[in-house]
C-alpha positions as CSV (number, residue, x, y, z in Angstrom):
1,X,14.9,9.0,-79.3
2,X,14.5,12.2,-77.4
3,X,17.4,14.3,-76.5
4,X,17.6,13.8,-72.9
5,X,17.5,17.3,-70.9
6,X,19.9,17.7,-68.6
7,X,18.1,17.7,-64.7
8,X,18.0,21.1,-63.3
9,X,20.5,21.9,-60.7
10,X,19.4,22.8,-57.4
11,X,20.1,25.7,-55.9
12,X,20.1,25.8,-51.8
13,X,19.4,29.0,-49.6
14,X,20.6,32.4,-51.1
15,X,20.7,30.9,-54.6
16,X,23.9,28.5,-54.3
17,X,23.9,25.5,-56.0
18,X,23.3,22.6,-53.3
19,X,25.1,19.2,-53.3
20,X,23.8,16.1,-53.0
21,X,23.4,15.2,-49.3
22,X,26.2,12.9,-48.5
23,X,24.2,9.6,-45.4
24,X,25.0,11.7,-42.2
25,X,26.4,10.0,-39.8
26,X,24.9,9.8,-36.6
27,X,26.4,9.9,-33.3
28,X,25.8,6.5,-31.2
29,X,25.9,8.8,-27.9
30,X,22.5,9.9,-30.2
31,X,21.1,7.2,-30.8
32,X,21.0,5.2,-27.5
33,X,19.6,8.8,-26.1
34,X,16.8,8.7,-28.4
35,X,16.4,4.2,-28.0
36,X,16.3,5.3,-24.0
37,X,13.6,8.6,-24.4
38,X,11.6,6.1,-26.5
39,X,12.0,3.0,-24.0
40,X,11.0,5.7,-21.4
41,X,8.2,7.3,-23.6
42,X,6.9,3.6,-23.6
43,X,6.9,3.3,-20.0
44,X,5.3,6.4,-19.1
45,X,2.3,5.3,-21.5
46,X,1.9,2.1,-19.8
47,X,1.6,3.7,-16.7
48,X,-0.5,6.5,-17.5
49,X,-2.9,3.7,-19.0
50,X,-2.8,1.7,-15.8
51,X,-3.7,5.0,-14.2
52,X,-6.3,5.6,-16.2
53,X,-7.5,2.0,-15.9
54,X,-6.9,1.9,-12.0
55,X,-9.3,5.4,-12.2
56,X,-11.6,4.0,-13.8
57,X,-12.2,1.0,-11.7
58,X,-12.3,3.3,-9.0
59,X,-14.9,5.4,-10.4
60,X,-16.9,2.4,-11.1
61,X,-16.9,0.8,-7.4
62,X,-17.4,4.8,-5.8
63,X,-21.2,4.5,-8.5
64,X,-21.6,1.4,-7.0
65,X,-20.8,2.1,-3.5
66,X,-22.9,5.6,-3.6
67,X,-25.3,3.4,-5.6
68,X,-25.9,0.9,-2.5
69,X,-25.9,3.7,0.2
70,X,-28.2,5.8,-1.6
71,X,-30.6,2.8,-1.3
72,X,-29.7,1.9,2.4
73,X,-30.5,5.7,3.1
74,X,-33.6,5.4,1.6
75,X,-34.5,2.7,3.7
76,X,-33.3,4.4,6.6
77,X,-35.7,7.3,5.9
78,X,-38.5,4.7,5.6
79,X,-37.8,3.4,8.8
80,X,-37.7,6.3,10.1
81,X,-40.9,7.7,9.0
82,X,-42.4,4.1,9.9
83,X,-41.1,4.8,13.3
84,X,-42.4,8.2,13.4
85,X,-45.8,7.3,12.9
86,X,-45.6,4.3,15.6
87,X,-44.6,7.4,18.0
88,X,-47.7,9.6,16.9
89,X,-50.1,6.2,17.6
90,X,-48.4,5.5,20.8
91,X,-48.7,8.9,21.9
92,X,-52.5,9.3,20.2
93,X,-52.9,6.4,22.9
94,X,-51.1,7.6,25.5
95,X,-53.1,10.7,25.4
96,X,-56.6,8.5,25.0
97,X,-55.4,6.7,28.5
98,X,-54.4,9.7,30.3
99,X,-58.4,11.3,29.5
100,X,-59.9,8.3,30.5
101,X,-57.8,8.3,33.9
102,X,-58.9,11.4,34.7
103,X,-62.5,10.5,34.4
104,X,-61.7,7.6,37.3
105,X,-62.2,7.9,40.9
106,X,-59.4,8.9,42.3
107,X,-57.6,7.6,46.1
108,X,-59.4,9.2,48.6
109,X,-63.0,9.4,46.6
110,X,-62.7,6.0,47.1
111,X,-61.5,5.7,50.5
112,X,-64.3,8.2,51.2
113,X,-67.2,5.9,49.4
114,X,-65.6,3.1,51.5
115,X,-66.2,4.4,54.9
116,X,-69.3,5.4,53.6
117,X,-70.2,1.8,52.9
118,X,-68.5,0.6,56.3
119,X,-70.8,2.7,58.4
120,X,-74.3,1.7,56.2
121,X,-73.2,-1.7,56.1
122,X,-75.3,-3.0,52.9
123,X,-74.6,-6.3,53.6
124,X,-77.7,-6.0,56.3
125,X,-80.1,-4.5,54.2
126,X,-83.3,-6.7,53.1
127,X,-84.9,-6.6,50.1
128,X,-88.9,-5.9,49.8
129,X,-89.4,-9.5,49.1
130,X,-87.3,-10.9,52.5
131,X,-89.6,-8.2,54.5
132,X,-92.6,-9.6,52.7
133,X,-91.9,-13.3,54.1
134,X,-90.5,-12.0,57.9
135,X,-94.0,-10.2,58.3
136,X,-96.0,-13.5,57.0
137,X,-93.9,-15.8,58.9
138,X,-94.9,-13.1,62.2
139,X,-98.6,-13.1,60.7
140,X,-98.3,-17.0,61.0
141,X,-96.9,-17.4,64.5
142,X,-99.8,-15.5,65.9
């Protein structure tokens, strides 16, 4: 059998031999301090993740809300640029009318043409046929 060798002796700070740590006792003061930081430590982690959790869903619905108006704005624009051209037409139109008013008679051209027509009365006129048959029937009678 071989000679057992003794175990070297530790030495602590400075070179002093160091004794074998005797089970410190702790302080229950200690103890619930530390069981109450970790309680709280696990609290504050709960609510920091349903923080971030509570953020997240947030983020999420603000996508989807910017999302749906960023389409509705779109179709604004679209509706807008529908209505836009509608206006052009219309006033393309508008303008077509207001030339071919301007080539109509206006109020007293016509009021002229009617006094006009009020002192040749038309209505009296014969045509070259009518004057034809009043000098045969005149021919005739004599």
């Amino acid at each position: 059998m071989p000679a057992q060798e003794p175990a070297p002796e530790k030495k602590g700070l400075f070179g002093q031999s160091a004794k074998e740590p005797s089970a410190p006792s702790i302080d229950p003061n200690l103890i619930n301090q530390i069981n109450d930081v970790s309680r709280r430590l696990r609290i504050a982690e709960e609510n920091y993740s349903n923080l971030r959790k509570k953020t997240q869903l947030t983020d999420q619905n603000m996508l989807k809300s910017n999302k749906r108006i960023d389409t509705e704005i779109k179709a604004i624009n679209e509706d807008t640029k529908e209505i836009r051209r509608e206006i052009e037409d219309i006033n393309s139109k508008i303008g077509q009318i207001a030339k071919e008013l301007q080539i109509f008679a206006k109020k007293d051209e016509v009021k002229t043409l009617q006094k006009y027509v009020n002192l040749w009365e038309p209505i009296k006129f014969v045509t070259h046929d009518q004057v034809e048959n009043i000098v045969r029937d005149i021919i005739e009678e004599k």
